[in-house]
Each structure stands twice: as structure tokens, then as C-alpha cells.
C-alpha positions, 0 to 999 in steps of 0.5 A, spaced: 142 705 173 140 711 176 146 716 179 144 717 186 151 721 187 150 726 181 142 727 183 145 728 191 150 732 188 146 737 184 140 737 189 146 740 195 148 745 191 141 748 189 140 748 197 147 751 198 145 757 193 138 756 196 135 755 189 127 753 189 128 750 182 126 742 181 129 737 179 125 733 173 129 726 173 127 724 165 126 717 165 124 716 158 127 710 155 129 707 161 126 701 165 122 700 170 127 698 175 131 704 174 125 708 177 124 705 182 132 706 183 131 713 183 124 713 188 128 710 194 133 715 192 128 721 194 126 721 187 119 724 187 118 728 179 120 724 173 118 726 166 116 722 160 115 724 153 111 719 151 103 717 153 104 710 153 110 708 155 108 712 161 102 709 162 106 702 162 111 705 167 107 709 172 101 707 172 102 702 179 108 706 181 103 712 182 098 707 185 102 705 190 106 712 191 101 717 191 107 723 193 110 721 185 109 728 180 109 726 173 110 731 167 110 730 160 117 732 157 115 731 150 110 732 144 103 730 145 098 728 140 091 730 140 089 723 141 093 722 147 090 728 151 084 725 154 089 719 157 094 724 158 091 729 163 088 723 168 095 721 167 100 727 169 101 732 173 105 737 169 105 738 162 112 742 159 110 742 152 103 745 150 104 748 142 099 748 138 092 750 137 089 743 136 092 741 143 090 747 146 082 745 145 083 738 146 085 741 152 080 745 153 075 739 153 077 736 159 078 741 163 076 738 170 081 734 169 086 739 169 084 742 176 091 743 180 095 741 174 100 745 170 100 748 163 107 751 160 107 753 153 113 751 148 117 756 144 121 755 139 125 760 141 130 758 135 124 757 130 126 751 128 122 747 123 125 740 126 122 742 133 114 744 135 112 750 140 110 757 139 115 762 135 116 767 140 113 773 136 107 769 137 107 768 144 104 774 147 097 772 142 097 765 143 097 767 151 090 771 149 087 766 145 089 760 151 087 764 156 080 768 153 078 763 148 081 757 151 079 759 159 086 754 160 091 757 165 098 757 163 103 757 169 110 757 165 114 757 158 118 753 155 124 752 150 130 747 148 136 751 145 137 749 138 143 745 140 149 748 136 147 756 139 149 758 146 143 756 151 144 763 154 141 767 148 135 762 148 134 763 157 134 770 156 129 770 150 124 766 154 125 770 160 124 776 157 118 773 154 115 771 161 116 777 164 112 781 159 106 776 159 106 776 167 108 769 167 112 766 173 115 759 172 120 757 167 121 750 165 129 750 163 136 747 163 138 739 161 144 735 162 148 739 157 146 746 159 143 746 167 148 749 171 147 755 165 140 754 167 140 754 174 143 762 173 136 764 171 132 761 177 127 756 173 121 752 176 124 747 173 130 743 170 129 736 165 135 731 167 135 725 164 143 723 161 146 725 167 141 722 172 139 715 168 145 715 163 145 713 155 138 711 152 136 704 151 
């Protein structure tokens, strides 16, 4: 069941603090119905880490409600790029090279969609993304070799570190590359998020409850 009060909640303050950030509900794992919910409470973006369970979740909601912003949250395979792209409208977690160039090939596809580079600001070997001594040539790379325009940057805090060490990493990696956007914050970290004023924050446990 989606919390309508919390999403209205969270939405209330961002426009009392005139804050821009966007709200990305994160559906994954949650049913149909749930999505729904959400749409008829003003909901318009939702993410998803997984092609095919978005493809069988969205692809008539989207049909019907052409408004709807879909993102991809979660890792993507190569395989899954060319469906992918028809698919959603943003995608937070570009973090390799061979993503990079499967990307590259359906680049009509990509008119008017958004790119943002995952960093592994934590160098973890359990999460992807970029580490952030690497980003600024990954960047050239993406942009001179690639020809693909990335509009922000991305990370998930190692989940025993202080999110407030990690957000200041991306951003300073953002401000010396002359990127604009983050993408930033979930149910756990947001309001922390919040104060670095990201284009976007992910919220699924908050907004949707537990995973089924």
C-alpha cells in the first residue's frame, strides 16, 4: 500500500524550503496495484531496478498515462539496453564501459532522456559504479568517444558510513566536471540529501513499505 500522507508529507516541506528536488517513488517489488495507488495520489516518476519487471509493470500504465517518468534505479545488463532505452526516461546507474557502448548504439533512442554516472564513492567491491579518481576520464571517454551526454552523477552510501562524507564527494566531483544534476538520498538518508539540493531523491521503503 503506498503512504499517500508521507509521499504528501515530504512533498509539503520541499515546496515550503522552495526546494526543486523530485521525488522518485521506487516501485520495485511492489505490485501493480500499488502503482496505481500511488498515480491517483499525484504520483508521476517511479523507479525500478529491474528491465523486465518494469516492462510488465509499466508498459500499459505508461500507455495510458503518457505524464508517467520512468527511471532505472538499479544496475543494467547489456543485453537489456535496447529494451531498456525504448522503456525509460532516466537512467541513474551508467557504470561501465560496455554499458557505455551499448548505449551508444541506440543513440536516437535517447533523445530528451537522461544519463547520470554511478560513482562508487565508497569503492566497494559489492557495488558498481565508477571510483571517483576515475570519474573526471570516464566523462571524456563518455562524452569524445561515446558522443553521450550525461546529466548528473550518482552514489549510494556504504550503509555503515556517514552519507554526509559520501554527498559532498559527488558533489565536489560534480562541480569540478561542470555537471549540474545529482541523484541522491533514500529512505534512510534524504533529509541529509535534501540539504545538498539534488535533482532527485529515490524513495521506495518509506513511500511503498517493506519489499515483497
Amino acid at each position: 500500500m503506498f503512504n499517500i500522507e508521507k509521499y504528501n508529507e515530504i512533498k509539503d516541506f520541499l515546496k515550503k524550503t522552495k526546494n526543486l528536488t523530485k521525488i522518485v517513488a521506487i516501485s520495485k517489488n511492489h505490485p501493480q496495484e500499488s502503482v496505481l495507488e500511488a498515480i491517483d495520489a499525484g504520483v508521476s516518476i517511479f523507479g525500478e531496478n529491474r528491465v523486465q519487471e518494469a516492462l510488465e509493470k509499466f508498459r500499459v500504465i505508461k500507455e495510458n498515462n503518457p505524464k508517467i517518468e520512468l527511471h532505472l534505479t538499479g544496475p543494467l545488463q547489456s543485453n537489456k539496453v535496447k529494451i531498456a532505452v525504448t522503456l525509460f526516461d532516466v537512467f541513474h546507474t551508467l557504470d561501465r564501459e560496455k554499458i557505455a557502448r551499448e548505449f551508444s548504439k541506440h543513440k536516437d533512442l535517447l533523445v530528451n532522456k537522461k544519463i547520470f554516472l554511478q560513482i562508487n564513492t565508497g569503492k566497494e567491491k559489492t557495488k558498481s559504479g565508477i571510483f571517483p579518481e576515475d570519474t573526471k576520464d570516464f566523462l571524456f571517454f563518455l562524452k569524445n568517444e561515446m558522443k553521450l551526454s550525461i546529466h548528473g552523477l550518482m552514489c549510494i552510501p556504504p550503509v555503515n558510513d556517514d552519507p554526509i562524507y559520501h554527498f559532498s564527494k559527488l558533489k565536489l566531483l560534480a562541480d569540478e566536471n561542470k555537471i549540474d544534476e545529482l541523484s541522491i538520498g533514500m529512505s534512510d538518508d534524504y533529509e541529509i540529501a535534501l540539504k545538498f539540493n539534488p535533482t532527485y531523491i529515490r524513495l521506495g521503503t518509506i513511500l511503498f513499505g517493506n519489499r515483497l
